[in-house]
C-alpha positions as CSV (number, residue, x, y, z in Angstrom):
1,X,5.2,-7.2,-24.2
2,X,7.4,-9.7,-24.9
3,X,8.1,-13.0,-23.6
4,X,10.9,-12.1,-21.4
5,X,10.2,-8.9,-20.3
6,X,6.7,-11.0,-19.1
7,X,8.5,-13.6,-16.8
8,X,10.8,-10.8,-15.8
9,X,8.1,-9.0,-14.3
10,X,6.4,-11.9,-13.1
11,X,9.8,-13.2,-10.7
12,X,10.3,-10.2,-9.7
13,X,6.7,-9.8,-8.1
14,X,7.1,-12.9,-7.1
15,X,10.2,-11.7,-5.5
16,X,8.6,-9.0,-3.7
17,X,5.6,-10.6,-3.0
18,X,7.2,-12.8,-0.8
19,X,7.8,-13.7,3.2
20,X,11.4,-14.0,3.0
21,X,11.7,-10.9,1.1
22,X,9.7,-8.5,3.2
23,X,10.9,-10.4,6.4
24,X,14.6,-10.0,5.2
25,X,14.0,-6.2,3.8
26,X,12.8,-5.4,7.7
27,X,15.8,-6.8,9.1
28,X,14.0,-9.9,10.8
29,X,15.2,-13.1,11.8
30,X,13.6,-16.4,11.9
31,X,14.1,-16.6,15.6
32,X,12.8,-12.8,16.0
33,X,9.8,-13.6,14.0
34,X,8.9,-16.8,15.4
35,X,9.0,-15.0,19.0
36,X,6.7,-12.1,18.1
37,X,4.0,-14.4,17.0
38,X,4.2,-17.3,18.5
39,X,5.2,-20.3,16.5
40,X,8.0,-22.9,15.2
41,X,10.9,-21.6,13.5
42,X,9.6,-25.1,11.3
43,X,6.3,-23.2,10.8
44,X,7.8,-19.8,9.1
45,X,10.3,-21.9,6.9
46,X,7.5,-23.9,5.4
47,X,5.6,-20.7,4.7
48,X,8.5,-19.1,3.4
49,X,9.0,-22.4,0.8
50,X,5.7,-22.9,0.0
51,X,5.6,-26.5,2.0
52,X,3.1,-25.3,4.5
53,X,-0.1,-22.5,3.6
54,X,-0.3,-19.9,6.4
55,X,-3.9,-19.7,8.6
56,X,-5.9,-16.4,8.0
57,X,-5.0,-15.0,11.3
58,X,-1.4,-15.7,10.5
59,X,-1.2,-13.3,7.8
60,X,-2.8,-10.4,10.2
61,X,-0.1,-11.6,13.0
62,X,2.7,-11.7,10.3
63,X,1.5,-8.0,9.4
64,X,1.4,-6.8,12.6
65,X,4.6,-8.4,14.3
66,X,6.8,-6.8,10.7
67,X,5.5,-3.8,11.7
68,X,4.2,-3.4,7.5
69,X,3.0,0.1,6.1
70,X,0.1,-0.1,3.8
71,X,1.8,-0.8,1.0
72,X,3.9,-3.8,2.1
73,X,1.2,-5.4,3.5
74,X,-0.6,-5.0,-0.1
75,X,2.9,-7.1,-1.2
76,X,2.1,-9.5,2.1
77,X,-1.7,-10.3,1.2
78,X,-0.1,-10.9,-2.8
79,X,1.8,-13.4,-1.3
80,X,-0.8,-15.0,0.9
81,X,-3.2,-15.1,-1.5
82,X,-0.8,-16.9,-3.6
83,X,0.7,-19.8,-1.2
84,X,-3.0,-20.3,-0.5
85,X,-4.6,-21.3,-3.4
């Protein structure tokens, strides 16, 4: 593969395997998700940039309060796994 085509794939998994992304694809707000589980509006924009690293039983409270099927949580636990390391 070449080069391109590589970093291609690689932003748009990023992409998808993103907060924002699935947030914004269920038609969430901010506000909305910050009510369902609890926390600053502060808190979900420093997951969303990468500033702050979400708490294990964030990512289980983020699943459940997006209302994810199986295969967008597979695309939430990508991008937990990622923002943690």
């Amino acid at each position: 593969m070449s080069k391109s085509v590589i970093s291609t794939l690689e932003s748009d998994e990023s992409r998808t395997a993103s907060l924002r992304f699935l947030r914004e694809k269920k038609g969430v707000s901010v506000a909305a998700l910050c009510k369902k589980i609890g926390v600053k509006p502060s808190t979900v924009y420093g997951w969303e940039s990468g500033r702050r690293k979400p708490r294990p039983d964030d990512y289980s409270r983020l699943a459940d309060a997006l209302e994810l099927c199986h295969i967008e949580k597979v695309e939430l636990f990508k991008w937990y796994v990622r923002v943690i390391r």
